[in-house]
N, C-alpha and C positions, 0 to 999 in steps of 0.2 A: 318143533324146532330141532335141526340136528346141526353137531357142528358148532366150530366156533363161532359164524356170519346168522347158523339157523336157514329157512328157507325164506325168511323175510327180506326186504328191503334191505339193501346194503347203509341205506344212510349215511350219514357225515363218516365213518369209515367201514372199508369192507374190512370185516376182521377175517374171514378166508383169509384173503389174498394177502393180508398182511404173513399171515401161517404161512402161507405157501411163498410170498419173496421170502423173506426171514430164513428158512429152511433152503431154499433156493440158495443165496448168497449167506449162509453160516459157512466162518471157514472152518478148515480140518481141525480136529485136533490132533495131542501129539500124538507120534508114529509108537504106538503098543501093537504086542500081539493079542491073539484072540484069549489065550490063558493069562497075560498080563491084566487086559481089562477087567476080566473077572474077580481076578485076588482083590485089584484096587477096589471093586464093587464091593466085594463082600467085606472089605477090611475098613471100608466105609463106613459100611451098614454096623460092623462091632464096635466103631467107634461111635457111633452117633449114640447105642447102648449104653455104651461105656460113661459118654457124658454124662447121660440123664441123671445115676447117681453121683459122680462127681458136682455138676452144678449144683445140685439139689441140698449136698453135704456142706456145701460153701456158703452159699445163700441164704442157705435156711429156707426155702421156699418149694412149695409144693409136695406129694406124695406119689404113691405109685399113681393112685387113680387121677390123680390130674391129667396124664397125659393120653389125650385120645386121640391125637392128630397123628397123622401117619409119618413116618421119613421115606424120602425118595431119593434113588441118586438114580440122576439125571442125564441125557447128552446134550446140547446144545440147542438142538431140537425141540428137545423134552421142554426144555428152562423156556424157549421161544411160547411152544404150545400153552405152559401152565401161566405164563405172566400176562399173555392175550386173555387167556379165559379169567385173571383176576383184572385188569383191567378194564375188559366190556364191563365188568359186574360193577365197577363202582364208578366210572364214568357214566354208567346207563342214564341218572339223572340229567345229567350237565349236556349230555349228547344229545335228548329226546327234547331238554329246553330248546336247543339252538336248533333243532329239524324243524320246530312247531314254529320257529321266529323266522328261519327259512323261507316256508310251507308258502306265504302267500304271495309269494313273486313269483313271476312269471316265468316259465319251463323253468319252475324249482325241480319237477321228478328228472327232467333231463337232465341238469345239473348235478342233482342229487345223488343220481349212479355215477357219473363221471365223476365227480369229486372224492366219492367215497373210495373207489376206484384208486385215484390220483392218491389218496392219502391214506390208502390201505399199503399201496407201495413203498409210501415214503417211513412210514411207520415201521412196516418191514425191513427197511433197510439199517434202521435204526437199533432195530432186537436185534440183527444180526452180526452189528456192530458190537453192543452192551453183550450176548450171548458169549465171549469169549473171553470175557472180563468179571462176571459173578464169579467166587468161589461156592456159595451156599444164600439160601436166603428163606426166610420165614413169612410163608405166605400167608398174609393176616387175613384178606379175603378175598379166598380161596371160595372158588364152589365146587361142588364134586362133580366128576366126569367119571365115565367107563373107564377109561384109563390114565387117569390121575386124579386117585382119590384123596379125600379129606375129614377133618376132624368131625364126627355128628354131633358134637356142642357148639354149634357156632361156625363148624369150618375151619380152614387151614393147614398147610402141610407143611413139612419141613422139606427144602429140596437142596442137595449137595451136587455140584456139577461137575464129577469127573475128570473130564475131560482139562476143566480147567484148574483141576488142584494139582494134577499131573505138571500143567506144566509150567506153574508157579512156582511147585515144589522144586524142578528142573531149572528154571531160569536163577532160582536164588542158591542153587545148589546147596539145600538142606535135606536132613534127613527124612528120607520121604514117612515116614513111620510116623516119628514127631510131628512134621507137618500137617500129616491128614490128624491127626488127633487136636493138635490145636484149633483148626478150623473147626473141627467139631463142637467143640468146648462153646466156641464163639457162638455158633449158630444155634444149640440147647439152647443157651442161656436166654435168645431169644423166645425159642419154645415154653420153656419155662414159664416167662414173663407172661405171655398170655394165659399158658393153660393155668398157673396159681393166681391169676387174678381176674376172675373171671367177669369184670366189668369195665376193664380196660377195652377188649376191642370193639363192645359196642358206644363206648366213647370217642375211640380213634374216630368210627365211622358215623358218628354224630356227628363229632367236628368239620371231616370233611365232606363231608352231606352241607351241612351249613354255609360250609366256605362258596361250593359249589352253587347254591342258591342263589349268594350273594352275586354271583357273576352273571354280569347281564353283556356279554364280547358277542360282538360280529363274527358269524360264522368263519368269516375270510379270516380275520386277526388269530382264532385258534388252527387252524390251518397253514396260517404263514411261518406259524410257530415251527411244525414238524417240519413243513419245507424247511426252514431258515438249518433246522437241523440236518436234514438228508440234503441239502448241498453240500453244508460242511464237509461232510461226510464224504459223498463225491468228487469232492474237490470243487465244487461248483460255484464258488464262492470267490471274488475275485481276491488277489494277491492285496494283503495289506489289512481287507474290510475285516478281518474276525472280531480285532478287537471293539470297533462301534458297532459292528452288525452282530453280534453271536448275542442276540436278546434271550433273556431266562423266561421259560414260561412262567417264573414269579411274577416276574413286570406283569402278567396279568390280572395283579391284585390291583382294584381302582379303589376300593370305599373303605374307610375307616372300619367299619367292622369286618372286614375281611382282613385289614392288618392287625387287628387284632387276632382273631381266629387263628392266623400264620404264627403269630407271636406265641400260642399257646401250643400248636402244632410244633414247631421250631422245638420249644422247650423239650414237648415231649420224646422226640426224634432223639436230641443230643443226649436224654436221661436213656433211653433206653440203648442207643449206640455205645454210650461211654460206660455203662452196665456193663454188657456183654466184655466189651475190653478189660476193666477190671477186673471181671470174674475169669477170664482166660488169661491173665496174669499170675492173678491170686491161686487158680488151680494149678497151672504151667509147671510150675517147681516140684512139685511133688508126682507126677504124671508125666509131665515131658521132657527129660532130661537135657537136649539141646534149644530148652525155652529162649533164654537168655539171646543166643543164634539169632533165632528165627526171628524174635522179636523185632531186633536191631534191624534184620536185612530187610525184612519186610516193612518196617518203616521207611527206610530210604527210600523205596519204592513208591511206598505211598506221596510220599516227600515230593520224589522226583520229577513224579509223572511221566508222559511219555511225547509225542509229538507236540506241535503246534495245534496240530488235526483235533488229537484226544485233548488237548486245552479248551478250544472250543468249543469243542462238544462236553466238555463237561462243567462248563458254567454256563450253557443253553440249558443243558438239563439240569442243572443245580448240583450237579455231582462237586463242584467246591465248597458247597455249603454242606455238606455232608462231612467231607471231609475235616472241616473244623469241627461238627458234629460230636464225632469220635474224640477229637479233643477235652472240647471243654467239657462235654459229658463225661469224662472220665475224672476231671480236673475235680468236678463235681461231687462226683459219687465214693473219690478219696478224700477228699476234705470233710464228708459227710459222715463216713467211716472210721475216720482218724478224730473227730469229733465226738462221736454218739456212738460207736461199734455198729456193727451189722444189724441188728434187730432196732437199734435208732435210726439206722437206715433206712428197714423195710417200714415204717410207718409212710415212707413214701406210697406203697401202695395199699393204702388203707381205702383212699376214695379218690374220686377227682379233684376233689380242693387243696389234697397232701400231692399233688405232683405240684414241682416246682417250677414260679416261672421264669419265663427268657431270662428276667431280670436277676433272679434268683441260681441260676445255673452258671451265671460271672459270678453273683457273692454267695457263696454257699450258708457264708452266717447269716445270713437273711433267712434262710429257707429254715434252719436250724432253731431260730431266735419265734417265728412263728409258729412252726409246727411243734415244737417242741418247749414253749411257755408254759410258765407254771400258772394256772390257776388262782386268780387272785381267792384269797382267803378272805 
């Protein structure tokens, strides 16, 4: 198998061809020279260092040896390549169900490369959309490749995207110094999280292994999904429809146990997004002198959002659900802290039964009053 597609069957998507539209239709980034890029790269790379003890000192979590995953800074390209090759790897289940439930109708193979085809493009279109919009992100699974490697415990990399901290950094007109450092902070503290607890990601991916099981969708319905997004996207979408038609690929949870499974997914996501924010809070003041700044501007933004276009597209993709995410996860993990200090904190990550649920991530004293009970005598 070579490549991200391999030599086999394209199937329900060609992942090539997604690499190659993606890469095809990424726009530019900002306008650097060739010695500019470099500083940024390498000032990157000191900061991502730089985090590891600062998180670590704040947290109280993990040691040198935890961290075996690598950091990358990335082009847009890069970010394209590495999120295709995590996403075959964990979609492979859910993909191989619906080719087999495919498989016995009638020119399924001829279908099967045309569609793949069809929905490797539109998929493409879609990275290349999102490629311009990561700043950083922690690739939980991660498989290794020749040229973008990963953690040998388990996988995963950290990847920072340049191109695009450049020119956040630019649009909010902060200091670009402080900026990249900030970002850093954020994106460790993800690192972190996995590498000090090292039974966390084969739980993420228990869970959505499980979710996945639970879904029994017609091939056409998860495909409708990417279309309904790369129209958007295209503008292909008639004047008016975003708001009834821009469906979430959540809507494809149908069974009670799969809203459950979300519900604990959900939880988890918000604890470990509003983590990361916290911790690049609580570091910020002492490391990045125009904290306060950045904070502020960078909220608006988030606040703000951008077209009608990116509206769409980001409650098809769940990117609003995220975005509360970072809230009440955060809302979370200070009342937690302001409760029990930091070390009645990290009993969060003792097992699976100490992460808190959905439920619990609105009332913090819930999660406190369980986990932290005394013993009847």
């Amino acid at each position: 198998m070579t490549g991200f597609g391999g030599t086999a069957s394209p199937g329900m998507v060609d992942w090539n061809l997604a690499v190659a539209t993606a890469t095809r239709l990424v726009r530019p980034g900002p306008d650097v020279s060739r010695d500019e890029a470099r500083a940024v790269v390498a000032e990157l790379r000191r900061h991502a260092k730089a985090s590891e003890e600062h998180v670590r000192g704040f947290t109280r979590m993990g040691t040198d040896e935890t961290h075996d995953t690598p950091v990358l800074v990335v082009d847009r390209p890069g970010w394209v390549r590495a999120n295709v090759a995590g996403f075959r790897e964990i979609l492979k289940p859910l993909l191989e169900k619906m080719q087999e439930r495919r498989g016995g109708n009638p020119g399924s193979a001829v279908l099967g490369t045309v569609g793949g085809k069809v929905t490797g493009v539109e998929l493409g279109m879609l990275l290349s959309f999102l490629s311009s919009r990561v700043l950083g992100q922690y690739e939980t699974f991660a498989p290794a490749a020749r040229d973008l490697p990963a953690g040998e415990n388990g996988g995963g990399r950290l990847l920072l995207v340049a191109p695009n901290i450049v020119h956040v950094e630019r649009e909010l007109d902060v200091e670009p110094h402080d900026f990249r450092l900030w970002v850093c902070l954020h994106e460790e503290t993800h690192r972190t999280q996995f590498s000090a607890v090292p039974w966390l990601r084969d739980h993420l991916e228990g869970e959505i292994q499980s979710f996945l099981a639970e879904t029994d969708v017609d091939p056409m319905t998860f495909l409708e999904r990417i279309r309904d997004a790369a129209q958007s996207l295209a503008g292909g979408r008639p004047e008016g429809e975003e708001e009834d038609g821009g469906r979430s690929f959540v809507e494809l949870v149908q069974t009670p146990a799969q809203r459950e499974i979300l519900g604990r997914l959900t939880a988890v996501m918000s604890l470990l997004e509003g983590h990361a924010d916290y911790v690049m809070d609580g570091v910020g003041p002492s490391v990045v002198p125009t904290v306060s700044e950045i904070r502020e501007k960078f909220q608006q933004r988030r606040a703000k959002g951008a077209s009608r276009l990116d509206q769409a597209l980001r409650r098809l993709l769940g990117l609003d659900a995220k975005l509360r995410q970072y809230r009440d996860g955060e809302r979370f993990v200070r009342a937690v802290v302001d409760e029990t200090g930091i070390e009645g904190f990290n009993r969060v990550w003792t097992s699976p039964n100490t992460l808190p649920t959905k439920a619990e991530i609105a009332k913090p004293a819930d999660w406190v009053a369980r986990v932290h009970r005394r013993p009847e005598s």
